[in-house]
MMTF fields as JSON, N, C-alpha, C and O atoms, coordinates in Angstrom:
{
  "mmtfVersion": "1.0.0",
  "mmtfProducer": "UNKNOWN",
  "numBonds": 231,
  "numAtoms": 232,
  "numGroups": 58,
  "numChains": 1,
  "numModels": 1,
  "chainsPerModel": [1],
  "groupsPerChain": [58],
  "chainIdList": ["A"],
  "bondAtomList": [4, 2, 8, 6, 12, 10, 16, 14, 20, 18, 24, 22, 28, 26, 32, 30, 36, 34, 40, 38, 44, 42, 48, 46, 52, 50, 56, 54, 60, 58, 64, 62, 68, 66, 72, 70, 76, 74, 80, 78, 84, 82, 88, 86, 92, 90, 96, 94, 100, 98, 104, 102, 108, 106, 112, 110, 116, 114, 120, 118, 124, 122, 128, 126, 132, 130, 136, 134, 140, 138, 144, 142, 148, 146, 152, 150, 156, 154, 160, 158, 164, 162, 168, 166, 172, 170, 176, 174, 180, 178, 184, 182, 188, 186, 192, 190, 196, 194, 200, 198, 204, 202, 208, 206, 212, 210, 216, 214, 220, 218, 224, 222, 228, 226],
  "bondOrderList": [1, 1, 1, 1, 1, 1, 1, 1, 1, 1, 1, 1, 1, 1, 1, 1, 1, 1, 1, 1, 1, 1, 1, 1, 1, 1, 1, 1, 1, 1, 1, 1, 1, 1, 1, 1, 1, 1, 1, 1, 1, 1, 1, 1, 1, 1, 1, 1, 1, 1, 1, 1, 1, 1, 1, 1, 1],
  "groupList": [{"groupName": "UNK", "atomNameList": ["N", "CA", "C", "O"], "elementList": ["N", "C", "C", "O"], "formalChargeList": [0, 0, 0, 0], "bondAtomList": [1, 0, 2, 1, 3, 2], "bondOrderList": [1, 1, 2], "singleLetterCode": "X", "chemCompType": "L-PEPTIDE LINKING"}],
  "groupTypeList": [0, 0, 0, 0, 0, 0, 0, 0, 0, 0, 0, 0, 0, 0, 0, 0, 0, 0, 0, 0, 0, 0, 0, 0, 0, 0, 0, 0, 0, 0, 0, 0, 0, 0, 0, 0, 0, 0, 0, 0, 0, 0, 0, 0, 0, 0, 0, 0, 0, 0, 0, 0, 0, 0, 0, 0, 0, 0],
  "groupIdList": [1, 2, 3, 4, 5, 6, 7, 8, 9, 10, 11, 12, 13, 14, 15, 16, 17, 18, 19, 20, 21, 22, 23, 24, 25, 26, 27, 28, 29, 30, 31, 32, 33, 34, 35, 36, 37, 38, 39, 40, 41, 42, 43, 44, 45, 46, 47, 48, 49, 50, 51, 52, 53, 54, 55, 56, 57, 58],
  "secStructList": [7, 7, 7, 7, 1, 1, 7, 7, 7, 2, 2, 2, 2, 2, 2, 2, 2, 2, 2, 2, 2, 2, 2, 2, 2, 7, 7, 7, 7, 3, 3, 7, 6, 6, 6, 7, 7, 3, 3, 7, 6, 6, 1, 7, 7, 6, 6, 6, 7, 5, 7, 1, 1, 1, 5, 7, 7, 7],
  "xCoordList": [114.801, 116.048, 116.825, 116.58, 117.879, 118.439, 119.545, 120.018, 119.886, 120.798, 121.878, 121.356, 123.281, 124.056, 124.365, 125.325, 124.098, 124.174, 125.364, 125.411, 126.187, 127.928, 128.442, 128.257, 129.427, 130.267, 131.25, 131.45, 131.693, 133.005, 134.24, 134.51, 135.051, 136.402, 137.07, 136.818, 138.214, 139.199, 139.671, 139.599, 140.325, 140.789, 139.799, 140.181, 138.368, 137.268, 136.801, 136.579, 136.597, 136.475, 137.682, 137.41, 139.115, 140.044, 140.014, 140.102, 139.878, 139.909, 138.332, 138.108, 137.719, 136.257, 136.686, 136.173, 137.821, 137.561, 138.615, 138.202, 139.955, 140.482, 140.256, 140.796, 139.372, 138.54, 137.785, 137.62, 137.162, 136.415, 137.54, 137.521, 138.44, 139.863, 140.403, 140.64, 140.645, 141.157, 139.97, 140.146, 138.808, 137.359, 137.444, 137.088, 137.818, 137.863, 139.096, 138.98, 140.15, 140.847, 140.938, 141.371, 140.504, 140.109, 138.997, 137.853, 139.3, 138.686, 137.948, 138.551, 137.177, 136.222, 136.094, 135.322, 136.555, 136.482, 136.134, 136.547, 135.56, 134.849, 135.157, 135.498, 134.962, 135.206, 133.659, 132.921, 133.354, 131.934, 131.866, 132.938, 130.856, 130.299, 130.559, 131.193, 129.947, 129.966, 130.894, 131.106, 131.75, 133.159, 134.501, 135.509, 134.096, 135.712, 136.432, 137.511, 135.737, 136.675, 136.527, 135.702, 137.01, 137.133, 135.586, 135.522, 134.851, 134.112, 133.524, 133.791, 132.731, 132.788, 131.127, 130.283, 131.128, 129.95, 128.685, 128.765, 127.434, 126.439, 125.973, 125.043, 127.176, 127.174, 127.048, 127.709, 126.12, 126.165, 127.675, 128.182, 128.403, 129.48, 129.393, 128.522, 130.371, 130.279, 130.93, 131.431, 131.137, 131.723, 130.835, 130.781, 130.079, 129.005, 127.474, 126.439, 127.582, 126.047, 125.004, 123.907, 125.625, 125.189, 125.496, 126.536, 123.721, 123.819, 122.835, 121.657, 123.62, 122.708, 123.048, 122.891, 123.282, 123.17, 121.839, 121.113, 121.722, 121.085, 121.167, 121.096, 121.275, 121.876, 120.972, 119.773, 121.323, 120.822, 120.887, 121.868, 119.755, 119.969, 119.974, 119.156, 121.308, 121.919, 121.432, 121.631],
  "yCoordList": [-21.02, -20.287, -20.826, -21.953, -19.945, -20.732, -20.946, -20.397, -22.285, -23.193, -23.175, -23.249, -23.091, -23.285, -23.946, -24.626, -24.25, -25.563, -26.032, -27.194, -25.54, -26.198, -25.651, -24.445, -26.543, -26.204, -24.811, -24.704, -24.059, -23.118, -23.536, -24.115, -23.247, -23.983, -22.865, -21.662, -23.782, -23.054, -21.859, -20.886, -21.704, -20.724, -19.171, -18.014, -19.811, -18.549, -18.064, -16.883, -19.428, -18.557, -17.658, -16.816, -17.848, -17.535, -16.273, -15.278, -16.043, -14.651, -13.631, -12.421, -14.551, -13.678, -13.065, -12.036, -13.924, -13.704, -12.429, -11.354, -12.365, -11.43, -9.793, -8.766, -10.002, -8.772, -8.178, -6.97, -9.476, -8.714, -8.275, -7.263, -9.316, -8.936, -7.476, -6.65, -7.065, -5.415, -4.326, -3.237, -4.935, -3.739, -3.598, -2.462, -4.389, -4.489, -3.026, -2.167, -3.396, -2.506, -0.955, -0.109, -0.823, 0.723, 1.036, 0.687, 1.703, 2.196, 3.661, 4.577, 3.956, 5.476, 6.293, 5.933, 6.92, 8.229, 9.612, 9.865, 10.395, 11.829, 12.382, 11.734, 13.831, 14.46, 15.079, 15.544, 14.945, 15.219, 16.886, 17.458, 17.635, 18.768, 19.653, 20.708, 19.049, 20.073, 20.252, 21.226, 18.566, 18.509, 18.861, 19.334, 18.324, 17.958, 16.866, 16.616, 16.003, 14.015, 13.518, 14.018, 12.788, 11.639, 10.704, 10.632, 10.273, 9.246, 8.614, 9.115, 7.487, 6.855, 7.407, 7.641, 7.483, 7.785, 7.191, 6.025, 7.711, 7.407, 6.927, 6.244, 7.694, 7.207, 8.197, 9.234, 7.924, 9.437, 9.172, 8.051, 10.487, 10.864, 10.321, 10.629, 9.522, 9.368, 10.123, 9.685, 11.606, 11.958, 13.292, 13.77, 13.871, 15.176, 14.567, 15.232, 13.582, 12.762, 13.683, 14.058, 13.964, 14.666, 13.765, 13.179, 13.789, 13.353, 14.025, 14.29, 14.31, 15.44, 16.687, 17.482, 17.123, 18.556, 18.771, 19.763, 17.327, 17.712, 16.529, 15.361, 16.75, 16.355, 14.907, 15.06, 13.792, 12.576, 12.231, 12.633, 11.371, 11.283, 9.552, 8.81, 9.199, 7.859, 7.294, 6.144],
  "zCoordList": [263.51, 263.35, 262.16, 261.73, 261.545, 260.247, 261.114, 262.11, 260.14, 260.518, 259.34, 258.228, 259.345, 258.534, 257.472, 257.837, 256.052, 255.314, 255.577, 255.982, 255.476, 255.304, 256.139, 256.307, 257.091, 258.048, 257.643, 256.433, 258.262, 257.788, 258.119, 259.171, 257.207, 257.708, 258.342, 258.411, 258.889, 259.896, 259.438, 260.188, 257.914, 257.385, 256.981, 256.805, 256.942, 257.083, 258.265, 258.532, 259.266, 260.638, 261.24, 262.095, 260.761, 261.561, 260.861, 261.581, 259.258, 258.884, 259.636, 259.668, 260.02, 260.583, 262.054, 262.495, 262.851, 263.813, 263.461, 263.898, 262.72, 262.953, 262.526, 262.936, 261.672, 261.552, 262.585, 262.758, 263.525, 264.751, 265.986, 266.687, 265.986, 266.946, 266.476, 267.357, 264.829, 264.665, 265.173, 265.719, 264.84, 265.078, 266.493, 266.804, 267.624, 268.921, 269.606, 270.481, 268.664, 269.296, 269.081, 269.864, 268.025, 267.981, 268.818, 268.53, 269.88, 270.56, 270.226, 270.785, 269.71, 269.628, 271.021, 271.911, 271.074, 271.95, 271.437, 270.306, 271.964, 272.043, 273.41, 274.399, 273.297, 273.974, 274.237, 273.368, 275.784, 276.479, 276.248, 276.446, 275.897, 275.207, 276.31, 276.287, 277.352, 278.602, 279.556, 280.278, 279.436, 280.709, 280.139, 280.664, 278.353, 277.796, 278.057, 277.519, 279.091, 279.11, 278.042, 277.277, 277.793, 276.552, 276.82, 278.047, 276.47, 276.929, 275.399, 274.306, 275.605, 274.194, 274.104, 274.969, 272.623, 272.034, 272.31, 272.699, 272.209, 272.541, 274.223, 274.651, 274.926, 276.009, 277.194, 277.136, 278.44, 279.578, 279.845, 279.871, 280.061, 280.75, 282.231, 283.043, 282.423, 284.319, 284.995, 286.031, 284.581, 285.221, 285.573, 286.706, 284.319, 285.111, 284.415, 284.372, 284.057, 284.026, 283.252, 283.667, 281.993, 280.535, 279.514, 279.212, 278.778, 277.823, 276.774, 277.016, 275.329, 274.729, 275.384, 274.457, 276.027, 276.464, 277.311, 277.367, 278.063, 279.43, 280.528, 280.144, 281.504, 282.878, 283.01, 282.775, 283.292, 283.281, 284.708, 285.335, 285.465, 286.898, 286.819, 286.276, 287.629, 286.845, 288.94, 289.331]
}
């Protein structure tokens, strides 16, 4: 596995983490094809268990 040459300092990890802390809060939502709920992308609906435009048995 690779291993890091040089430690990172505080001031680069803290800007790394807050880029992943803003990407976190935007949340992505869509609206399901067949129900109209909000649900997040790439994801079966839990609510009529469609995905693609056909019925998934969960």
């Amino acid at each position: 596995m690779g291993v890091p040459k040089k430690r990172k300092s505080k001031s680069r990890v803290g800007h790394h983490r807050s880029q992943w802390e803003r990407k976190q809060k935007l949340l992505q939502l869509v609206s399901c094809p067949n129900c109209g709920r909000l649900i997040l992308p790439h994801h079966i609906c839990p609510y009529c268990h469609h995905y693609k435009g056909k019925e998934v048995k969960v």
